[in-house]
C-alpha positions as CSV (number, residue, x, y, z in Angstrom):
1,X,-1.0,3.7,17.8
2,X,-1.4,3.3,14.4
3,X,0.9,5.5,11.9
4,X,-1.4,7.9,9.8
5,X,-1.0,7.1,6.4
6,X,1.2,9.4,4.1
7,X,0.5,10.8,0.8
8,X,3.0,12.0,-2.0
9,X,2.5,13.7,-5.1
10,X,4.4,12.6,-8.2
11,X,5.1,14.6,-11.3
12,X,6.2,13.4,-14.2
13,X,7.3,15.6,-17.4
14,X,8.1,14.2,-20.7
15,X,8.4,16.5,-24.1
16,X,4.9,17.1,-24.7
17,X,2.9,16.7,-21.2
18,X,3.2,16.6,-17.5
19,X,1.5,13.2,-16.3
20,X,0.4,14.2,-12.1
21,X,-0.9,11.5,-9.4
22,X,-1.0,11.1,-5.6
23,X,0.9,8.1,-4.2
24,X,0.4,6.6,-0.7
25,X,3.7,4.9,1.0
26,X,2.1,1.2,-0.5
27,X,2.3,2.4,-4.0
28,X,-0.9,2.5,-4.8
29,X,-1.8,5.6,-7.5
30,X,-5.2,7.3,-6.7
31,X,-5.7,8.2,-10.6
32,X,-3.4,10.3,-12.8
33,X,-4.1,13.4,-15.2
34,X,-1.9,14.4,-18.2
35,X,-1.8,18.1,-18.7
36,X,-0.3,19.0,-22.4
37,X,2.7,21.3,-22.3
38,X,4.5,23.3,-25.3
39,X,7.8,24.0,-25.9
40,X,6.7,27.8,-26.4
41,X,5.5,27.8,-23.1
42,X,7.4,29.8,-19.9
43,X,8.3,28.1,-16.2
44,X,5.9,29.8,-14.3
45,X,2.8,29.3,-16.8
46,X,3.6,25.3,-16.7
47,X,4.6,24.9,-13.0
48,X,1.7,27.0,-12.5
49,X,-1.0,24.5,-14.5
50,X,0.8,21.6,-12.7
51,X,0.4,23.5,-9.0
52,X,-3.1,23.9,-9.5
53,X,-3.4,20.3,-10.9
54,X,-2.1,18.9,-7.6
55,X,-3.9,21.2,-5.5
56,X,-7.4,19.9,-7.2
57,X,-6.4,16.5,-7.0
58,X,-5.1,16.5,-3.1
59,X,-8.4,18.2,-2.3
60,X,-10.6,15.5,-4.4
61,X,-8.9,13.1,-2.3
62,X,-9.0,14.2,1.0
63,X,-5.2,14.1,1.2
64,X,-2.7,16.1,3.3
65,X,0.9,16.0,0.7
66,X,3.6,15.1,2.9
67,X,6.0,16.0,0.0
68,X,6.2,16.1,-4.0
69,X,8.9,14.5,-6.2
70,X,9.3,15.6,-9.7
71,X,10.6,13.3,-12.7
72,X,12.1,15.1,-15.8
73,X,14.5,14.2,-18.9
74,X,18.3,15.8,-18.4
75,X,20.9,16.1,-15.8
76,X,19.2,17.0,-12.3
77,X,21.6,18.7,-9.7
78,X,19.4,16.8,-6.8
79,X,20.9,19.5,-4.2
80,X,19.2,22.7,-6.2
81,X,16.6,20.3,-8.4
82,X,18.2,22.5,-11.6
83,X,18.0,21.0,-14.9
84,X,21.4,21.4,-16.0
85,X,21.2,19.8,-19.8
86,X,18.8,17.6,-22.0
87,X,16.4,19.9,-21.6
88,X,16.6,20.8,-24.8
89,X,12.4,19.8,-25.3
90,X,11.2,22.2,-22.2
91,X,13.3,25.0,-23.2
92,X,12.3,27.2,-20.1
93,X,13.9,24.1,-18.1
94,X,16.8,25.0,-18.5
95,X,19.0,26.2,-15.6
96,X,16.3,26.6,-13.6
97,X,14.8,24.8,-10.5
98,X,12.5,22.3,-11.0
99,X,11.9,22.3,-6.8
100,X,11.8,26.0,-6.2
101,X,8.1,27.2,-7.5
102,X,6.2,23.9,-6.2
103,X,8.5,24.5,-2.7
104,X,7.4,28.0,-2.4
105,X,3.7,27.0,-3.1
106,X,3.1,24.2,-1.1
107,X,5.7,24.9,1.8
108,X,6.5,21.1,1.5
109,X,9.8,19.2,0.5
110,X,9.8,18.8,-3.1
111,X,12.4,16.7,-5.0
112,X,13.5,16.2,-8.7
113,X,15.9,13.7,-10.5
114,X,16.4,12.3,-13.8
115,X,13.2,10.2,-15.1
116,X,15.3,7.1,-15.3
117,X,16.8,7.2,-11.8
118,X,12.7,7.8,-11.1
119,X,11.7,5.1,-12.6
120,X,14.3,2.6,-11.1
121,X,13.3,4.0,-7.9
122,X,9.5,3.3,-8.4
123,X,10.6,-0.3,-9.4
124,X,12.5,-0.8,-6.4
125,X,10.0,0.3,-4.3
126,X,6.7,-0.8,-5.4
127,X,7.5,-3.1,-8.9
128,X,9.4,-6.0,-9.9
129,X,12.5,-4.5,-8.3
130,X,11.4,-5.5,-4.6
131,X,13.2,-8.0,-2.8
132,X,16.4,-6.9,-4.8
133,X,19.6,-4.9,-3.2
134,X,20.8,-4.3,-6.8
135,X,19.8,-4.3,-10.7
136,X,20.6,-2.1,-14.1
137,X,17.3,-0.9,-15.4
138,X,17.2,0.8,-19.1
139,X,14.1,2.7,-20.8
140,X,13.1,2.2,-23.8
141,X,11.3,4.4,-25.9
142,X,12.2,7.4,-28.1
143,X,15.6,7.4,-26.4
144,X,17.1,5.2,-23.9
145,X,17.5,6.2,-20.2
146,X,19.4,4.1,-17.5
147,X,19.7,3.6,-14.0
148,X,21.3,1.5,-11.7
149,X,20.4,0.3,-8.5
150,X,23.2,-0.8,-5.9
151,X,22.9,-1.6,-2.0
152,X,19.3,-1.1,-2.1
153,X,19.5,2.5,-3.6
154,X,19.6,4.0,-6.8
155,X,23.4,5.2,-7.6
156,X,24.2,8.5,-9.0
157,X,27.8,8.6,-9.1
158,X,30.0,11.9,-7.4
159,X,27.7,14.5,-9.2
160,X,24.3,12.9,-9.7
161,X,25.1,11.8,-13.5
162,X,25.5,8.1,-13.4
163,X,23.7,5.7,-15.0
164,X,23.4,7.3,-18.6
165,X,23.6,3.9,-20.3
166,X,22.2,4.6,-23.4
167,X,24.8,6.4,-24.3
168,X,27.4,3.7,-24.2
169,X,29.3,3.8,-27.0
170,X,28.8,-0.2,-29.3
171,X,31.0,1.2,-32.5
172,X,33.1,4.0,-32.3
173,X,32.9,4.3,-36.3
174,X,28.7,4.2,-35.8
175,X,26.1,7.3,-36.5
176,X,26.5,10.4,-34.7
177,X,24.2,10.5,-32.0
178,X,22.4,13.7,-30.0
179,X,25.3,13.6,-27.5
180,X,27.9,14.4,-29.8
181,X,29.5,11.1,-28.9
182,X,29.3,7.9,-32.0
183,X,27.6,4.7,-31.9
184,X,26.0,5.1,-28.9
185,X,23.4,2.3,-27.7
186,X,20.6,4.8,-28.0
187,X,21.1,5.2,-31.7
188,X,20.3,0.7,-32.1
189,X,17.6,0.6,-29.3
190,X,15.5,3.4,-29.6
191,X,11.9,3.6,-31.3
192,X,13.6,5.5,-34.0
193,X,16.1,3.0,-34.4
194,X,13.9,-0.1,-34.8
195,X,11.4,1.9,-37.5
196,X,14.2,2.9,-39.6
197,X,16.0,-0.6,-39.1
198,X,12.7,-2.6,-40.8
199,X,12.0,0.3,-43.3
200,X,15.6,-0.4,-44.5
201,X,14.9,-4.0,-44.5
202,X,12.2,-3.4,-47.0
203,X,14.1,-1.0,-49.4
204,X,16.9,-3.4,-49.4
205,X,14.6,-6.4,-50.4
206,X,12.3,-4.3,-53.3
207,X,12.9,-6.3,-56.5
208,X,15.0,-9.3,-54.8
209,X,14.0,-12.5,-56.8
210,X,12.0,-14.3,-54.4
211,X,10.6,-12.1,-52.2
212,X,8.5,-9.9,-54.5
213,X,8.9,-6.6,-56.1
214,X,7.9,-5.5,-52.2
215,X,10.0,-7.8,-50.4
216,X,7.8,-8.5,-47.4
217,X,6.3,-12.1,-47.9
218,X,8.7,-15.2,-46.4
219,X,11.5,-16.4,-48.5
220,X,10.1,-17.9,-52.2
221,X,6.5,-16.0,-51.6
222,X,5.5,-13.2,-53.2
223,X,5.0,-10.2,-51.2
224,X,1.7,-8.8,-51.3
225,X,2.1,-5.1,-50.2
226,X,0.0,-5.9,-46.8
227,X,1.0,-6.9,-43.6
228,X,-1.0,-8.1,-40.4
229,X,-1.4,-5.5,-37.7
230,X,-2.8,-6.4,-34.3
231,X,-5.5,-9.0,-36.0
232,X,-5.8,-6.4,-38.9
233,X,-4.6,-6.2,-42.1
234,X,-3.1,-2.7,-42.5
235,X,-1.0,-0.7,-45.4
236,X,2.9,-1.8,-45.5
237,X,5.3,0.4,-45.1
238,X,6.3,-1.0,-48.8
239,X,3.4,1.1,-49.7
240,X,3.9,4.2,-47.9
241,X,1.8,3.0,-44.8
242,X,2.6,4.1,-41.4
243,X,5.2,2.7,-39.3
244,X,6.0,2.2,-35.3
245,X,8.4,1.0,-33.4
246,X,5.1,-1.1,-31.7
247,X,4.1,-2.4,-35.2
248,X,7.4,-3.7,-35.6
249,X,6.3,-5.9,-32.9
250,X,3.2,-6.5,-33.8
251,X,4.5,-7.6,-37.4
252,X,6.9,-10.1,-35.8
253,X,4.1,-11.8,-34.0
254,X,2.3,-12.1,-36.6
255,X,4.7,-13.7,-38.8
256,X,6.6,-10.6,-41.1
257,X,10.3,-12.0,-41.1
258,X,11.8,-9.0,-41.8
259,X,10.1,-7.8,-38.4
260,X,11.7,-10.8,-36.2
261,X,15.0,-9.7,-37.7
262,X,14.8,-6.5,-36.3
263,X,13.3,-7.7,-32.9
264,X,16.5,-9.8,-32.7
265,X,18.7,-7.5,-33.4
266,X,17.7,-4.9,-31.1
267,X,17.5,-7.6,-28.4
268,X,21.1,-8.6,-29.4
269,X,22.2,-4.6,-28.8
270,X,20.7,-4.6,-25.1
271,X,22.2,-8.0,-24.5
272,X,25.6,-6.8,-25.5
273,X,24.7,-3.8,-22.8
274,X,23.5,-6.0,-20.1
275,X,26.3,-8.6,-20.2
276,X,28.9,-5.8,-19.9
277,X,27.0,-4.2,-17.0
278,X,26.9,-7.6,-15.4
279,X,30.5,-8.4,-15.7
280,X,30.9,-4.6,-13.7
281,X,28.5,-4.3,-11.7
282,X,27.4,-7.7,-10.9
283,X,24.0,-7.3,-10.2
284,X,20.8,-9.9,-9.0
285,X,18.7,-8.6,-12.5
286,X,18.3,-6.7,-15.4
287,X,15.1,-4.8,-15.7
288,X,14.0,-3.6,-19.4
289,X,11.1,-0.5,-18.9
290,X,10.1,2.1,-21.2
291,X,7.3,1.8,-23.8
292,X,9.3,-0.5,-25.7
293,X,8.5,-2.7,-22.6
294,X,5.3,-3.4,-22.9
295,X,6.5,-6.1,-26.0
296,X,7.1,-8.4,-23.0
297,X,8.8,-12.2,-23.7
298,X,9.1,-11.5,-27.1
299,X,11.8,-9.5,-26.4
300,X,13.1,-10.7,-23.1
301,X,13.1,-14.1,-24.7
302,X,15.9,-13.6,-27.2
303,X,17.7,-11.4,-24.7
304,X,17.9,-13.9,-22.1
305,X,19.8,-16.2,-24.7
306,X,22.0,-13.5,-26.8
307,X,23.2,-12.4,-23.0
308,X,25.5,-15.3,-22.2
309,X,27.6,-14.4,-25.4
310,X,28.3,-11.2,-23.5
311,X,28.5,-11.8,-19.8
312,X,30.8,-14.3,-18.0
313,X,29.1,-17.3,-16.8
314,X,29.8,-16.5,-12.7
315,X,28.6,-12.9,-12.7
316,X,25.7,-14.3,-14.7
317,X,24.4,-17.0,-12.9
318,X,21.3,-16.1,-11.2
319,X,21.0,-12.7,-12.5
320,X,16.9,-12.2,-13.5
321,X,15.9,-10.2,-16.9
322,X,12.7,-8.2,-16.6
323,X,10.3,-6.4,-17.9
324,X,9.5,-3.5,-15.7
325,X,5.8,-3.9,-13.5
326,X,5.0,-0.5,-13.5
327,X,4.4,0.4,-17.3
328,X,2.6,3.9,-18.1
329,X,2.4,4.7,-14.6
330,X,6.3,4.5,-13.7
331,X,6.8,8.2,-14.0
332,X,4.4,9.1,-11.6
333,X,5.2,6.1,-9.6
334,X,8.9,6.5,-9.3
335,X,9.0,10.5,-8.9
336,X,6.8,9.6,-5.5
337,X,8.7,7.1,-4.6
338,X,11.7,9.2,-4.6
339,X,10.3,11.0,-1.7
340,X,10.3,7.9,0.1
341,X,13.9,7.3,-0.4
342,X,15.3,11.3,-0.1
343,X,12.9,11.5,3.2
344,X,14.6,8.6,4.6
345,X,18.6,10.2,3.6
């Protein structure tokens, strides 16, 4: 007789919205809706909105939940699903359950972990991690998460708090970072980090003979205030124009030097990071997600060459760098597939 299929609902929170979809056990997403939260806002109005949102959607699709998994920034005491710090965004987070309202709801199993450890789960399950028993995975974006993957499950350490790699420390005389630690790997990888490494670039070049009273042309040309953008020609930051950590990459490709600098660079940071986790943990790949992702081989490309000046040659051979397959949709993705995995425990 053939097993009825099985639906699970995944939440995923980030500072300024809760992004909600339903999941069947083959990973595919049956849409998603982003519901905009505030920091001003209490626990029960947002778990409230986000009830009702997965209550529409199940009905919509015909779908009985079998459980829900929730994904959210911080230390997650899995046992109680309790933020118990980084929370600091979601202020009514903190110390409080992020399993208890939904549980009481829906009368289903609901689960909650760290958005990283999420979104290594989703990979393992339905992205590029499949076929692997073991990889690192770090997140990109406005700050770098971490999570590693070991004997086919995603490895939390005695108290659920492994796998914070972005705050290993690269220079104990570097800036102060959130944590109260220095020189942490967050503070060179992060979206931040990237659009204040090429805006320093620029100030450092204004007025250098040969590269223009801006500084942004090549070597010997004269800068000339503009930059390419995506096929566009768009205000330089030399000017006071906008600037992204996604521009930066866009600049590169389209020729800005002082843009392939910092692309380089920042690869050379998370190869230093993935060669050290290699020589411990000895793992089949290396798995880059996070929005800062979606930049593909142009930044896989100089990591896979800086990483051998970091890892010994035995634990490296073999080992796969990636960019993660599940993109925008890995928070959703990897808080349902979390149920998968606690289900199974």
């Amino acid at each position: 007789m053939k097993q009825k299929q099985r639906y699970f609902c995944g939440v995923d929170f980030g500072g300024t919205s809760a992004k909600i979809g339903i999941v069947d056990e083959q990973g595919k997403l049956y849409g998603t809706e982003r519901l905009a939260i505030s920091a001003g806002q209490s626990y029960e109005d947002i778990f409230g909105m986000v009830a009702h949102c997965i209550r529409r959607r199940s009905r919509q699709l015909g779908a009985n939940l079998t459980a829900i998994g929730v994904g959210s920034p911080g230390f997650i005491d899995r046992t109680e699903g309790r933020v118990i710090q980084g929370s600091e965004n979601l202020p009514a987070f903190k110390n409080r359950s992020l399993v208890k309202y939904l549980h009481e709801d829906f009368l289903l199993p609901v689960f909650a972990d760290n958005d990283a450890n999420c979104a290594a789960a989703g990979e393992l399950q339905f992205g590029v991690g499949v076929g692997y028993d073991s990889f690192v995975m770090i997140t990109l974006g406005a700050g770098v998460g971490g999570a590693l993957v070991l004997e086919g499950r995603v490895f939390r350490g005695t108290r659920g708090l492994a796998g914070e790699i972005g705050h290993i420390c690269l220079d104990a005389h570097g800036p102060f970072c959130t944590c109260g630690s220095r020189g942490c790997f967050e503070q060179y990888a992060n979206a931040a980090a990237i659009e204040r490494s090429y805006r320093e670039k620029i100030e450092k070049r204004r007025g250098t003979p040969g590269t223009g009273a801006r500084g942004t042309g090549a070597p010997g040309r004269r800068g000339s205030g503009r930059s390419v953008s995506g096929g566009k020609v768009s205000d330089s930051p030399a000017n006071g124009g906008s600037i992204s950590a996604e521009s930066v990459f866009l600049r590169s490709r389209s020729g800005d030097p002082l843009a392939g600098e910092v692309v380089r660079e920042t690869a050379w940071h998370i190869a230093r990071v993935f060669g050290s986790l290699v020589n411990i943990f000895n793992p089949q790949a290396c798995i880059i997600g996070g929005g800062i992702s979606a930049a593909g081989e142009q930044l896989l490309q100089p990591v896979q060459e800086y990483i051998a000046d970091f890892a010994w040659p035995l634990p490296l051979e073999g080992v796969k760098i990636h960019s993660a397959e599940l993109h925008n949709d890995a928070g959703v993705l990897g808080a349902a597939a979390q149920c998968l995995d606690r289900l199974k425990s």
